[in-house]
Biotite code that builds the C-alpha atoms (Angstrom):
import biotite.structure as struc

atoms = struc.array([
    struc.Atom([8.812, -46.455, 76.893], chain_id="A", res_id=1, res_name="UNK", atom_name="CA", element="C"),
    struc.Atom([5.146, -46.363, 76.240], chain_id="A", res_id=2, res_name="UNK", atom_name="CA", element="C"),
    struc.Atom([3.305, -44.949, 73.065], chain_id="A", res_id=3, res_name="UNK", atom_name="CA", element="C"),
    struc.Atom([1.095, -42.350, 73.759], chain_id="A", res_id=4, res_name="UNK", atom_name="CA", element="C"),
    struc.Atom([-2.122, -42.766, 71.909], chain_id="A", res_id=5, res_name="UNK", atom_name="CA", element="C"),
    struc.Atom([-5.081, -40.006, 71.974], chain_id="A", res_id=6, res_name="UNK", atom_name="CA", element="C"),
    struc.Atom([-8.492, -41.900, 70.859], chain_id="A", res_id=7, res_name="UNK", atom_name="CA", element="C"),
    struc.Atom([-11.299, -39.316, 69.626], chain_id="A", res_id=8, res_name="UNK", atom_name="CA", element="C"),
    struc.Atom([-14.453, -41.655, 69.845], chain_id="A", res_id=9, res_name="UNK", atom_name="CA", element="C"),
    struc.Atom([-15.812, -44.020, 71.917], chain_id="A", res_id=10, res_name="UNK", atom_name="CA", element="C"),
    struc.Atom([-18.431, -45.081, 69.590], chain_id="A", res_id=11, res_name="UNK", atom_name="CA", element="C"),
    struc.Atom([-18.673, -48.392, 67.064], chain_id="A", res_id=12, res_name="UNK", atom_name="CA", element="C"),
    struc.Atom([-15.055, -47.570, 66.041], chain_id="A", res_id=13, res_name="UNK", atom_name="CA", element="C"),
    struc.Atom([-13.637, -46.646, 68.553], chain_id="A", res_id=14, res_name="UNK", atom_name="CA", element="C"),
    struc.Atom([-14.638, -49.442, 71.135], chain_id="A", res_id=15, res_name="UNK", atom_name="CA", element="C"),
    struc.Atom([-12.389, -51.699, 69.105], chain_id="A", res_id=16, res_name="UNK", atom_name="CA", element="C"),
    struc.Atom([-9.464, -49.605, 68.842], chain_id="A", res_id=17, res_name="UNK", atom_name="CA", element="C"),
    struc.Atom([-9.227, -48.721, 72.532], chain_id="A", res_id=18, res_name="UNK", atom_name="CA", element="C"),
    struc.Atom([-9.376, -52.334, 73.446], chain_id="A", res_id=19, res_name="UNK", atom_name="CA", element="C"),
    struc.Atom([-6.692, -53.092, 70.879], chain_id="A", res_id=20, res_name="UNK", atom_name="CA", element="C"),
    struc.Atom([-4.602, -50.141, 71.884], chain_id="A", res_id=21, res_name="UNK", atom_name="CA", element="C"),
    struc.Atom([-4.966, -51.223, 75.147], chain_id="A", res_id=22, res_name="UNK", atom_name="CA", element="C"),
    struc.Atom([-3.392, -54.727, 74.989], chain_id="A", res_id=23, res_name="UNK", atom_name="CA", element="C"),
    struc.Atom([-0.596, -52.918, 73.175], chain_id="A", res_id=24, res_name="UNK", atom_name="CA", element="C"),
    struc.Atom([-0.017, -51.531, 76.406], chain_id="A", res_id=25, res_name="UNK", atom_name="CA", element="C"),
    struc.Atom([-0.567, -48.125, 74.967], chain_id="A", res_id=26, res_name="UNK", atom_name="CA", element="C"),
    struc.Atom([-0.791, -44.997, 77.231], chain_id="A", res_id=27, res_name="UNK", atom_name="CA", element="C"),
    struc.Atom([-4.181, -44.223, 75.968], chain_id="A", res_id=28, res_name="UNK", atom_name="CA", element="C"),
    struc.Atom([-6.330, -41.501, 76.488], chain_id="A", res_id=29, res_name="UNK", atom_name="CA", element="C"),
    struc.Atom([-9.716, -41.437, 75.492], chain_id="A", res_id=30, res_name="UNK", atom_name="CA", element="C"),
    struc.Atom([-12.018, -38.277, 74.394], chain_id="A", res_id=31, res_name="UNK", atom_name="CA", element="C"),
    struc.Atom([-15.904, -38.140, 73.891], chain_id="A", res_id=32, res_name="UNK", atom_name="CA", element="C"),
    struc.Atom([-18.059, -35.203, 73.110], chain_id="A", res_id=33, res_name="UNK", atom_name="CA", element="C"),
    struc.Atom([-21.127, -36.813, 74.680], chain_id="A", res_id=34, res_name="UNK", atom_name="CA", element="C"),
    struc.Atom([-22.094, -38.552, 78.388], chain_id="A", res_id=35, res_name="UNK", atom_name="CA", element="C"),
    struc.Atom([-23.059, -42.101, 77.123], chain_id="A", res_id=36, res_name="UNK", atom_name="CA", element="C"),
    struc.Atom([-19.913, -43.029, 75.339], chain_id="A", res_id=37, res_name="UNK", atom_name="CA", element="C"),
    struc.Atom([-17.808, -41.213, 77.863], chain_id="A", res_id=38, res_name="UNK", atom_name="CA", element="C"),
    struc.Atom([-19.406, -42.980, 80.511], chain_id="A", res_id=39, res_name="UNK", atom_name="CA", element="C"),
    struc.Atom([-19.268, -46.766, 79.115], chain_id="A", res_id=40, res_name="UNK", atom_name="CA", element="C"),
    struc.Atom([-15.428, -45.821, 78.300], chain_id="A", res_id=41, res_name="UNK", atom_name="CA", element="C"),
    struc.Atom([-15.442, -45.499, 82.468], chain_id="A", res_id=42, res_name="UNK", atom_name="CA", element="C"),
    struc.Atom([-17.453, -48.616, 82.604], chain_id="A", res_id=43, res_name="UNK", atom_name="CA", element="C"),
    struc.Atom([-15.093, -50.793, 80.418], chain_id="A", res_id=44, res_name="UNK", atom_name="CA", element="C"),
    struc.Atom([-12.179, -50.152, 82.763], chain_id="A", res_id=45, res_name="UNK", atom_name="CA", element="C"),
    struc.Atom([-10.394, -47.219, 80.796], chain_id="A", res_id=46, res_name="UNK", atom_name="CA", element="C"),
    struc.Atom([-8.760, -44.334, 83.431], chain_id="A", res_id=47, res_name="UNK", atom_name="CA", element="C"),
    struc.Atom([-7.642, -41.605, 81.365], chain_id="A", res_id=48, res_name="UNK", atom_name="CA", element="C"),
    struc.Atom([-10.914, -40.137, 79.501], chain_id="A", res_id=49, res_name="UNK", atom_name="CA", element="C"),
    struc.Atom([-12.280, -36.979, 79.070], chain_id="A", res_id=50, res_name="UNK", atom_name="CA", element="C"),
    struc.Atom([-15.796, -35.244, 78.124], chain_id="A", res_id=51, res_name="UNK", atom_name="CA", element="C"),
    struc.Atom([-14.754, -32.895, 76.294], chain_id="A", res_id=52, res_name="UNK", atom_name="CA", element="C"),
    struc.Atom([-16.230, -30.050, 73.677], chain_id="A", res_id=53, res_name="UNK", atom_name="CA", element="C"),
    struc.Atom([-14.236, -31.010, 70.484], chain_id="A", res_id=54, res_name="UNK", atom_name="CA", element="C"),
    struc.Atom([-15.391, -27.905, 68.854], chain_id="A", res_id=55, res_name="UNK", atom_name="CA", element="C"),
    struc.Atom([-13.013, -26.242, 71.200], chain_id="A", res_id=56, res_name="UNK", atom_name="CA", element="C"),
    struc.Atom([-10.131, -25.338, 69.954], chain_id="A", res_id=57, res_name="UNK", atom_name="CA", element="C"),
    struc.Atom([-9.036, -23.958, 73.424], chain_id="A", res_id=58, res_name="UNK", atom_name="CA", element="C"),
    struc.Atom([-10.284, -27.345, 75.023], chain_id="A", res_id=59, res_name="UNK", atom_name="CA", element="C"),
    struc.Atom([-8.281, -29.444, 72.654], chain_id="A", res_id=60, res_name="UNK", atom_name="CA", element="C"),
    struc.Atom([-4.964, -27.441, 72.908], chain_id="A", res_id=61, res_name="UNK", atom_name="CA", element="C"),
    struc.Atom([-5.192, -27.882, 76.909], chain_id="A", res_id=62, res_name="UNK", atom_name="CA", element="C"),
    struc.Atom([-4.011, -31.355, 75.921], chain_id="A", res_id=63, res_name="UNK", atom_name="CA", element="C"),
    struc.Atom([-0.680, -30.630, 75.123], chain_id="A", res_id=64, res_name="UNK", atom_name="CA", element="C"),
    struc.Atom([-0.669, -33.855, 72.493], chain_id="A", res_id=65, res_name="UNK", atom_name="CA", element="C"),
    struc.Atom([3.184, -34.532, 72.331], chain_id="A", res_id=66, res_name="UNK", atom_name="CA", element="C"),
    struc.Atom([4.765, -34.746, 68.206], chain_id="A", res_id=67, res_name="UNK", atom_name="CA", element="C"),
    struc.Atom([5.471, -38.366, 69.319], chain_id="A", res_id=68, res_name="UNK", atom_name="CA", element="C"),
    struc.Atom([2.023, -39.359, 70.113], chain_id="A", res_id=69, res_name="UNK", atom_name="CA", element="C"),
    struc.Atom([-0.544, -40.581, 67.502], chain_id="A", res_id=70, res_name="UNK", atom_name="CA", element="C"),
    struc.Atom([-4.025, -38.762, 67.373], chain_id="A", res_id=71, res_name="UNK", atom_name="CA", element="C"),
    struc.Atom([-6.883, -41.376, 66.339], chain_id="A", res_id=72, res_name="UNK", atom_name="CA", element="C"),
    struc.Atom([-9.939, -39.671, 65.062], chain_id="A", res_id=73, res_name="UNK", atom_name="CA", element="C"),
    struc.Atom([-13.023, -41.991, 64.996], chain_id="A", res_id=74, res_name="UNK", atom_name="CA", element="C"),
    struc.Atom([-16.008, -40.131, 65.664], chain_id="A", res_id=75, res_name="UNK", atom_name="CA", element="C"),
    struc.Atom([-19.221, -41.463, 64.461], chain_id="A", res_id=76, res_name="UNK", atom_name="CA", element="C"),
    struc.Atom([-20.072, -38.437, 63.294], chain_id="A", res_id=77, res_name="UNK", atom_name="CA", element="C"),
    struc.Atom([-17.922, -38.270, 60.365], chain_id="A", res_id=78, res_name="UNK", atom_name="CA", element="C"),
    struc.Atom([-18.688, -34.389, 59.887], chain_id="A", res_id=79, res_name="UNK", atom_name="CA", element="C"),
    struc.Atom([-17.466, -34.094, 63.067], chain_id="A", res_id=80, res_name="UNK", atom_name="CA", element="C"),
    struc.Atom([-14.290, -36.141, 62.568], chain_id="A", res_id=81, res_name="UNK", atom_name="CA", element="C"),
    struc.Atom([-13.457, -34.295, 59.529], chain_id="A", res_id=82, res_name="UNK", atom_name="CA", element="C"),
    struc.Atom([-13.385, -30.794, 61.477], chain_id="A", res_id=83, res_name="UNK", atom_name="CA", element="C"),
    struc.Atom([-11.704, -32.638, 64.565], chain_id="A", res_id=84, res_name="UNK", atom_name="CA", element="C"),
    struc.Atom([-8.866, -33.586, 62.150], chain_id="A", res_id=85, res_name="UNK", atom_name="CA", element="C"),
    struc.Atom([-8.847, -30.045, 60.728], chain_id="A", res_id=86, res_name="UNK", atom_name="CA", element="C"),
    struc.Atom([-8.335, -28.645, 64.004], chain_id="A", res_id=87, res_name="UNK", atom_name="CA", element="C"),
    struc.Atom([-6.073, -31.015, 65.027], chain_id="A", res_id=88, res_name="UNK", atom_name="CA", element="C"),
    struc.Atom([-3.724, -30.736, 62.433], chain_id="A", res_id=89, res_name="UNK", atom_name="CA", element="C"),
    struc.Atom([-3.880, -26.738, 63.106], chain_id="A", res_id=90, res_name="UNK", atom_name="CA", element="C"),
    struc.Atom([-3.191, -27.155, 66.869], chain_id="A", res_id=91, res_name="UNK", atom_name="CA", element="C"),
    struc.Atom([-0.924, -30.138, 66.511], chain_id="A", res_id=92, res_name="UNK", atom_name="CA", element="C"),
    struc.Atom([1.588, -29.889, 62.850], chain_id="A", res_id=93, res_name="UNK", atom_name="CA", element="C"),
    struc.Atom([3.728, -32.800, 63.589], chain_id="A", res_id=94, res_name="UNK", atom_name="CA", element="C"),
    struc.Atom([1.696, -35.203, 65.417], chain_id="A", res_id=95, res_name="UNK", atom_name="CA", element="C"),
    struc.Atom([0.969, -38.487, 63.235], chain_id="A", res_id=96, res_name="UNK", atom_name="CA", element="C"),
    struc.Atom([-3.233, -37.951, 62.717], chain_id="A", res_id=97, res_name="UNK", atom_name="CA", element="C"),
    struc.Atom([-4.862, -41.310, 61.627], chain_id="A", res_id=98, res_name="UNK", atom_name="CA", element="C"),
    struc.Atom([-8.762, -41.573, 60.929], chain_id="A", res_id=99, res_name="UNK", atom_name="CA", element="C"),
    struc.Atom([-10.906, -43.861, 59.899], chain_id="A", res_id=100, res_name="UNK", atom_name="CA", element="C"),
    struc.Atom([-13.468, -43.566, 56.730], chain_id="A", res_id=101, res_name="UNK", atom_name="CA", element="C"),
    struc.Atom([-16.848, -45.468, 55.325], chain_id="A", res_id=102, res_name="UNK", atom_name="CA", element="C"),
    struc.Atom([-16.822, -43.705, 52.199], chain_id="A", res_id=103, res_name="UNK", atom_name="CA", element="C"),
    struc.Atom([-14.608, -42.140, 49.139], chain_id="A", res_id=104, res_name="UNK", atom_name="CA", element="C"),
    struc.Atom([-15.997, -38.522, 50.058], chain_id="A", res_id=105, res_name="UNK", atom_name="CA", element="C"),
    struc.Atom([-14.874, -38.975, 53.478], chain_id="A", res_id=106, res_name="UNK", atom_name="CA", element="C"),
    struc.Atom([-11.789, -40.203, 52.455], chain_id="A", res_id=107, res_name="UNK", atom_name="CA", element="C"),
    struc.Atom([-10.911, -37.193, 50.681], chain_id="A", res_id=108, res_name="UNK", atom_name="CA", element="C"),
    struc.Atom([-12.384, -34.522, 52.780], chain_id="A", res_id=109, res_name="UNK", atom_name="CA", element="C"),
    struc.Atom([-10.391, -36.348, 55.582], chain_id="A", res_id=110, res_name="UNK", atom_name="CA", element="C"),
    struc.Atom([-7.157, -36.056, 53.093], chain_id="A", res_id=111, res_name="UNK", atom_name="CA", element="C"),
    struc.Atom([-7.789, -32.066, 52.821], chain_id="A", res_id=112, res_name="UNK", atom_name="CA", element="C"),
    struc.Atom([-7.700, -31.642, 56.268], chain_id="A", res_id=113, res_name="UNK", atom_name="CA", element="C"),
    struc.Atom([-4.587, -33.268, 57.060], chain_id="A", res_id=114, res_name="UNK", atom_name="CA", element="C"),
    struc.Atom([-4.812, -36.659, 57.916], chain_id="A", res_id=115, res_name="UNK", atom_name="CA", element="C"),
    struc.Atom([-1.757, -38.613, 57.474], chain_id="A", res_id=116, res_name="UNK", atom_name="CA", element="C"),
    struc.Atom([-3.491, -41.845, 57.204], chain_id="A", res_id=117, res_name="UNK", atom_name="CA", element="C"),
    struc.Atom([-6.621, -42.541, 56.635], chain_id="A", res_id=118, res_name="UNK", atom_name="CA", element="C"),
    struc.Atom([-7.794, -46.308, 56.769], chain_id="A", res_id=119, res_name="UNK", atom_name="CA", element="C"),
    struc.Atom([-10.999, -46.983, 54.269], chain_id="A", res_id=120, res_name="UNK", atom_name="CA", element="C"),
    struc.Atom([-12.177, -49.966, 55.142], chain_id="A", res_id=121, res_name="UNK", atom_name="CA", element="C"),
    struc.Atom([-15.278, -50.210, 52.570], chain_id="A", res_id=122, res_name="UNK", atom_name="CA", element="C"),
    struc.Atom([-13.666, -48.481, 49.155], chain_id="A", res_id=123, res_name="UNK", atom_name="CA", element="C"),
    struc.Atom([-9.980, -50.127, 49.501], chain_id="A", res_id=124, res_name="UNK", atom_name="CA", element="C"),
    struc.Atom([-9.641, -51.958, 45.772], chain_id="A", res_id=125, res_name="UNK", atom_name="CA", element="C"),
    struc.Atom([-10.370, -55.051, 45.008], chain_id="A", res_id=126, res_name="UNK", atom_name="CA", element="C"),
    struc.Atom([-6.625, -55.470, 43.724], chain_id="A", res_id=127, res_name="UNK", atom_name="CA", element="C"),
    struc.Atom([-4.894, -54.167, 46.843], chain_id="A", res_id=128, res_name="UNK", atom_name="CA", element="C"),
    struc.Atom([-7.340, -56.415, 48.969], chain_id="A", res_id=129, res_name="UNK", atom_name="CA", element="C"),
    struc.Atom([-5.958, -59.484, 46.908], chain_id="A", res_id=130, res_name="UNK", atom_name="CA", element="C"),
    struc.Atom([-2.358, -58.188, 47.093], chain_id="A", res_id=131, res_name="UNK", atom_name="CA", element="C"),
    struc.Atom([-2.161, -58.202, 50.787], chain_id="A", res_id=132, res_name="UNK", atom_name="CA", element="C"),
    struc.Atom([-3.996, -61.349, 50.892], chain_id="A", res_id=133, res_name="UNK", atom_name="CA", element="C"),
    struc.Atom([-1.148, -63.099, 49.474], chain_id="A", res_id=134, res_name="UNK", atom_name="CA", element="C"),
    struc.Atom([1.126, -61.780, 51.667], chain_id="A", res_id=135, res_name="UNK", atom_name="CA", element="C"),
    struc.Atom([2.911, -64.550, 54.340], chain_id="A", res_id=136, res_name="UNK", atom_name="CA", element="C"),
    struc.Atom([1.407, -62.385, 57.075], chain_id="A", res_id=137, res_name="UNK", atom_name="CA", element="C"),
    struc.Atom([-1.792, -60.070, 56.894], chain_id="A", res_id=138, res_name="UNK", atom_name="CA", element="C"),
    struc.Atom([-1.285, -56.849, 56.292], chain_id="A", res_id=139, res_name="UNK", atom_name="CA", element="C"),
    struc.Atom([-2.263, -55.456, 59.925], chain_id="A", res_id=140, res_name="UNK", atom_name="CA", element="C"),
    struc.Atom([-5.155, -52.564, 59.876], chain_id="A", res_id=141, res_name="UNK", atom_name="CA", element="C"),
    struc.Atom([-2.929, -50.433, 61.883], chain_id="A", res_id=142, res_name="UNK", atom_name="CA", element="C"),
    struc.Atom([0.444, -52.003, 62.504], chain_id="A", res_id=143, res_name="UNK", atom_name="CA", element="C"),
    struc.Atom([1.849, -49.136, 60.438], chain_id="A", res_id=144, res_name="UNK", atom_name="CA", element="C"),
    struc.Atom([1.396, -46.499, 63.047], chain_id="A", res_id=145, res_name="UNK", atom_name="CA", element="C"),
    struc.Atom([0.853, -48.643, 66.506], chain_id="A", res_id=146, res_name="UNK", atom_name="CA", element="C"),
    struc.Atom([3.129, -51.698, 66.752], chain_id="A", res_id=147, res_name="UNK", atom_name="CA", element="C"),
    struc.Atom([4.310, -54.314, 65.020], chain_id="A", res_id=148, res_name="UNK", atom_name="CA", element="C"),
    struc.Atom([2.487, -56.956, 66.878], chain_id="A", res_id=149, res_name="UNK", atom_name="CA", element="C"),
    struc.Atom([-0.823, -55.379, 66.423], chain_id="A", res_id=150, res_name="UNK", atom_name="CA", element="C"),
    struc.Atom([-3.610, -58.141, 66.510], chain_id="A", res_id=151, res_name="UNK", atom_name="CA", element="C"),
    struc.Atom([-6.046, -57.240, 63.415], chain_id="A", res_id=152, res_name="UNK", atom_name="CA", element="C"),
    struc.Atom([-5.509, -58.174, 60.499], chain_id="A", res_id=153, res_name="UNK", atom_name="CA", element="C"),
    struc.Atom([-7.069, -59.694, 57.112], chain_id="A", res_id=154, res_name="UNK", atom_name="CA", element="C"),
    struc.Atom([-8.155, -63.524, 56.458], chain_id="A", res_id=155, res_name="UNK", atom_name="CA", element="C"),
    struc.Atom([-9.533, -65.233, 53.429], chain_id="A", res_id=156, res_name="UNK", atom_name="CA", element="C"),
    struc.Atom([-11.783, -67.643, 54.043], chain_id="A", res_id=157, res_name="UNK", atom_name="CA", element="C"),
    struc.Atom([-13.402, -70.659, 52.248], chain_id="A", res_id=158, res_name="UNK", atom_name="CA", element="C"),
    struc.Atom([-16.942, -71.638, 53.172], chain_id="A", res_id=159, res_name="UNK", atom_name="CA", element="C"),
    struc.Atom([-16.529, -75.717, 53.426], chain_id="A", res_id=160, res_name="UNK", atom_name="CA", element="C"),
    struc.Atom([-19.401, -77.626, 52.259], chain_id="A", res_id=161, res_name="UNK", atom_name="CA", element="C"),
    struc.Atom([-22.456, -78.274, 54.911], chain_id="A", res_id=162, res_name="UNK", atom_name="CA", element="C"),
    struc.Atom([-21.304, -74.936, 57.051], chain_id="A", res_id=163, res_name="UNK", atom_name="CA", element="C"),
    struc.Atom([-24.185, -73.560, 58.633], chain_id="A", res_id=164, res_name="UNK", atom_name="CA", element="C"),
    struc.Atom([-23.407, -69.923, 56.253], chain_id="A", res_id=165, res_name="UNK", atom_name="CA", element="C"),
    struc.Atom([-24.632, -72.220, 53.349], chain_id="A", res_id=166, res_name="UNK", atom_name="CA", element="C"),
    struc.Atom([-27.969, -70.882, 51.855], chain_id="A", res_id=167, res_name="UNK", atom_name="CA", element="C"),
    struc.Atom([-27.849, -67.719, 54.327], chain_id="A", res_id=168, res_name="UNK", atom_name="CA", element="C"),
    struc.Atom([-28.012, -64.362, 53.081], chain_id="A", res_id=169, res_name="UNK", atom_name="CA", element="C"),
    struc.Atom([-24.973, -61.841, 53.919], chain_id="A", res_id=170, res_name="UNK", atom_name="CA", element="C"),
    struc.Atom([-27.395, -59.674, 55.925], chain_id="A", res_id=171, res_name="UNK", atom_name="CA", element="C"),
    struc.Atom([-28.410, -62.378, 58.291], chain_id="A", res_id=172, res_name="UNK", atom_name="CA", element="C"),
    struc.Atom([-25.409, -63.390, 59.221], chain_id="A", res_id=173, res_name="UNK", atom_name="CA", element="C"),
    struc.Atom([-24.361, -61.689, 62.748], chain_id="A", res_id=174, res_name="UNK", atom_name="CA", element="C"),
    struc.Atom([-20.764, -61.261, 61.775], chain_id="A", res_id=175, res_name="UNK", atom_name="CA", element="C"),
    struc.Atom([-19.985, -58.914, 64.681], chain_id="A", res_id=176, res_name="UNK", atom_name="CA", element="C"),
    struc.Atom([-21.617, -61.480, 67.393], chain_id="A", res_id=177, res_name="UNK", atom_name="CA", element="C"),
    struc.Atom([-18.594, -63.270, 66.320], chain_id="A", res_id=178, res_name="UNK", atom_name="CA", element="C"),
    struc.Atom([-15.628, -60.551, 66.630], chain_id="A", res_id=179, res_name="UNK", atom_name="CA", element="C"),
    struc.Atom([-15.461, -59.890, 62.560], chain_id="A", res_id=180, res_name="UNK", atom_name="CA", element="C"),
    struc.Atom([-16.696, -57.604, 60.014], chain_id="A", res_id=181, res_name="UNK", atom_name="CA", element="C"),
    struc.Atom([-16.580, -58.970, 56.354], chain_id="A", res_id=182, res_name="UNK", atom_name="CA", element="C"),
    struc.Atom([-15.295, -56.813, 53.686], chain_id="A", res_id=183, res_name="UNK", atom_name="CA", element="C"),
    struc.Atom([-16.345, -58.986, 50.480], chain_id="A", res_id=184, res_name="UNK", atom_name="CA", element="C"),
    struc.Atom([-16.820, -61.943, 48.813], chain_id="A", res_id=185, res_name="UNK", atom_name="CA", element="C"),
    struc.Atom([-15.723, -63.833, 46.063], chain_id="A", res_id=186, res_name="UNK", atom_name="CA", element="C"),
    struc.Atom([-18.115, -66.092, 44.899], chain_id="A", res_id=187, res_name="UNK", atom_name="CA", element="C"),
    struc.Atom([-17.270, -69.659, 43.490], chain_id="A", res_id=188, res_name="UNK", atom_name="CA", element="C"),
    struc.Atom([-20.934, -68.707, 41.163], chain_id="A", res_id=189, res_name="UNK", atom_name="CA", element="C"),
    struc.Atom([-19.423, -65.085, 40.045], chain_id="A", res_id=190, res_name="UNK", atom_name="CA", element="C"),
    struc.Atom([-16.758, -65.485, 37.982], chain_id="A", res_id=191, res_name="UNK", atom_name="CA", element="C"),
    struc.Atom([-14.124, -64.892, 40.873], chain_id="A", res_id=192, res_name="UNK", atom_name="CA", element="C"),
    struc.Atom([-15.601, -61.284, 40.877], chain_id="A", res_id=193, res_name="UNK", atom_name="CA", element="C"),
    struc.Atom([-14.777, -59.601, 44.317], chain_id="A", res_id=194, res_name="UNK", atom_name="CA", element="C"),
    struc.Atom([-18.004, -57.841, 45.606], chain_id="A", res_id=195, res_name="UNK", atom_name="CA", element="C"),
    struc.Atom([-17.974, -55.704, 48.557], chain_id="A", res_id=196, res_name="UNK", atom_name="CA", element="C"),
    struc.Atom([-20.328, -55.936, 50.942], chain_id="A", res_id=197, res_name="UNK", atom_name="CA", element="C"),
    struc.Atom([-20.706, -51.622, 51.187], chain_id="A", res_id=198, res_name="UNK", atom_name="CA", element="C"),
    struc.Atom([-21.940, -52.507, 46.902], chain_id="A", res_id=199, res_name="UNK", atom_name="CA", element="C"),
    struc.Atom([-25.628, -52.606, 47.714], chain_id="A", res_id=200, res_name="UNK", atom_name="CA", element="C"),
    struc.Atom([-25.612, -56.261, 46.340], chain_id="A", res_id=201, res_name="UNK", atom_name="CA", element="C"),
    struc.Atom([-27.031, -58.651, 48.532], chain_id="A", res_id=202, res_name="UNK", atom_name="CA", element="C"),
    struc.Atom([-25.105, -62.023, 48.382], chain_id="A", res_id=203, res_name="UNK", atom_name="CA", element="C"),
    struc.Atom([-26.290, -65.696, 49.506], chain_id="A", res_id=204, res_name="UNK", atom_name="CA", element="C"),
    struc.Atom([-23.172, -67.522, 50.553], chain_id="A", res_id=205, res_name="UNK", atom_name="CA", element="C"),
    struc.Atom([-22.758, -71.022, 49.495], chain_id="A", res_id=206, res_name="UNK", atom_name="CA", element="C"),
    struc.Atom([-20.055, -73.630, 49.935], chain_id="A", res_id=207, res_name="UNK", atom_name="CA", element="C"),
    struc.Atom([-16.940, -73.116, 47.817], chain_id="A", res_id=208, res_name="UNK", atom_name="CA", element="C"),
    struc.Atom([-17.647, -69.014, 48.351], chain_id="A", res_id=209, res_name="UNK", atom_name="CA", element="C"),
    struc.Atom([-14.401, -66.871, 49.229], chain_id="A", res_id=210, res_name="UNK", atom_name="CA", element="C"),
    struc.Atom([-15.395, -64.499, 52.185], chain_id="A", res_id=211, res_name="UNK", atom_name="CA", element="C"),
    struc.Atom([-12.702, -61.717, 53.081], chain_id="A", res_id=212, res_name="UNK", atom_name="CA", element="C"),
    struc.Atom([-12.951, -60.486, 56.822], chain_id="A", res_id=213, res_name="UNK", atom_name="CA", element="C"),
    struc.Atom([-10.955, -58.311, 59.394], chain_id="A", res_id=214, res_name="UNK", atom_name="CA", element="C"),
    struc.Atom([-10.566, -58.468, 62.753], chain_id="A", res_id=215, res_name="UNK", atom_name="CA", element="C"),
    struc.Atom([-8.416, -59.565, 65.856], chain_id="A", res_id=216, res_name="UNK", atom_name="CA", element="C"),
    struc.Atom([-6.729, -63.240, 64.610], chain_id="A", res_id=217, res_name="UNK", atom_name="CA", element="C"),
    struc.Atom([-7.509, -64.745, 67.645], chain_id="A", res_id=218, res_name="UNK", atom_name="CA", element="C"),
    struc.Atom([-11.323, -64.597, 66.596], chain_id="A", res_id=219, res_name="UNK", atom_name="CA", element="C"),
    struc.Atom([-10.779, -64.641, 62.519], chain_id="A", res_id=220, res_name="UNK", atom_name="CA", element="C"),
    struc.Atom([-8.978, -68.260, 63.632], chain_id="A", res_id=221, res_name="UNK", atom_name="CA", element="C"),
    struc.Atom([-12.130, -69.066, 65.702], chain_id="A", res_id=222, res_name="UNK", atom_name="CA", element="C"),
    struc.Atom([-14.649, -67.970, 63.082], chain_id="A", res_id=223, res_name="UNK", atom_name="CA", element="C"),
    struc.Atom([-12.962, -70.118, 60.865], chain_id="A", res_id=224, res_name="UNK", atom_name="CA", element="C"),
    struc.Atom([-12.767, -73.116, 63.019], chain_id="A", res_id=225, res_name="UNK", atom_name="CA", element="C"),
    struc.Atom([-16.988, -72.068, 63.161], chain_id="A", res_id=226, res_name="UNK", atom_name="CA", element="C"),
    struc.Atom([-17.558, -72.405, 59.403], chain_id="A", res_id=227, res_name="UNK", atom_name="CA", element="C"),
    struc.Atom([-17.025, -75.952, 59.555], chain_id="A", res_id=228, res_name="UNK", atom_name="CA", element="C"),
    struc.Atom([-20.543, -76.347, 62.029], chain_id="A", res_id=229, res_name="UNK", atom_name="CA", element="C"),
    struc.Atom([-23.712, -77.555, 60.153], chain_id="A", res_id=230, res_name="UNK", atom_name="CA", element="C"),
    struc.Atom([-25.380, -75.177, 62.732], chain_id="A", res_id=231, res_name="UNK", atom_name="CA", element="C"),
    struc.Atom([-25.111, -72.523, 65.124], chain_id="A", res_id=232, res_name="UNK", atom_name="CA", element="C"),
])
């Protein structure tokens, strides 16, 4: 039998997740407040979304969101994903709610209004980041909730010497072109400290570096394989 998944956000988030979701072979059902989102949802091949005012609580409880089925809440607008969580949770008790948060505020405002698990990619410790790097396996970003086979995951990374990330600076690097998003480094220069990337510090890479990034394995295990290139 299939999971029933109900995605709130079509945005920077959320394009990820529904393409993830959707090689789980979720049932998935996608929601956007606005046109453009909603529409390039259509345009990517998804059947089952929705424009739909989330302010609504009448709108939302037309759903009828099943207690078996997992509510995903990854607006951009993060005011707007904490009240869609808070309504949620008032329409829907025993439904697993899982959002996603940039920040420690966010984190706990999502918390308050009911959230059973909230994933913070930016603030997670530097400990707990090194714990589940030693792991056998990744710890997957959402395997807890989806499936046991889910496809994203964690990877630590060294820079080999003469990669083409050698002298660059973290904010030229297109991480995303390549299917990633880097969470912090270690550098071979710092003392082993772990920076994040969210710090404000600004780091040039060099070989012998540590970088820590997320995404699918398929394209960690390609972006890898890339490091070793003198040039793009």
């Amino acid at each position: 039998m299939k999971k029933e998944a109900f995605l709130f956000g079509y945005g920077v988030q959320g394009i990820s997740l529904a393409k993830g979701l959707r090689k789980e072979d979720f049932y998935l059902h996608i929601i956007e407040a606005t046109e453009e989102p909603f529409n390039q949802a259509k345009k990517h091949g998804f059947v089952n979304v929705r424009l739909l005012d989330v302010t609504d609580d009448t709108k939302l409880e037309r759903l009828r969101i099943g207690d078996d089925s997992y509510i995903i809440c990854v607006m951009d607008d993060k005011h707007l994903n904490v009240f869609l969580t808070l309504s949620l949770r008032s329409l829907f008790p025993k439904t697993t709610i899982v959002a996603i948060s940039d920040s420690v505020h966010t984190t706990e405002k999502l918390k308050m209004a009911g959230a059973d698990r909230i994933i913070d990619l930016y603030q997670v410790s530097a400990a707990h980041i090194h714990n589940i790097l030693r792991k056998p396996i990744a710890t997957k970003l959402l395997g807890s909730f989806a499936s046991d086979s889910y496809a994203i995951s964690f990877k630590e990374m060294i820079i080999p010497p003469h990669s083409h990330l050698n002298g660059m600076m973290t904010d030229d690097v297109n991480f995303s072109e390549c299917g990633v998003l880097l969470l912090g480094i270690i550098g071979e220069k710092c003392c082993d400290r772990f920076v994040f990337v969210s710090s404000g510090i600004e780091h040039k890479l060099h070989s012998g570096d540590t970088i820590i990034c997320i995404g699918y394995n398929e394209d960690l295990e390609r972006f890898e394989k890339e490091l070793e290139y003198e040039s793009l």
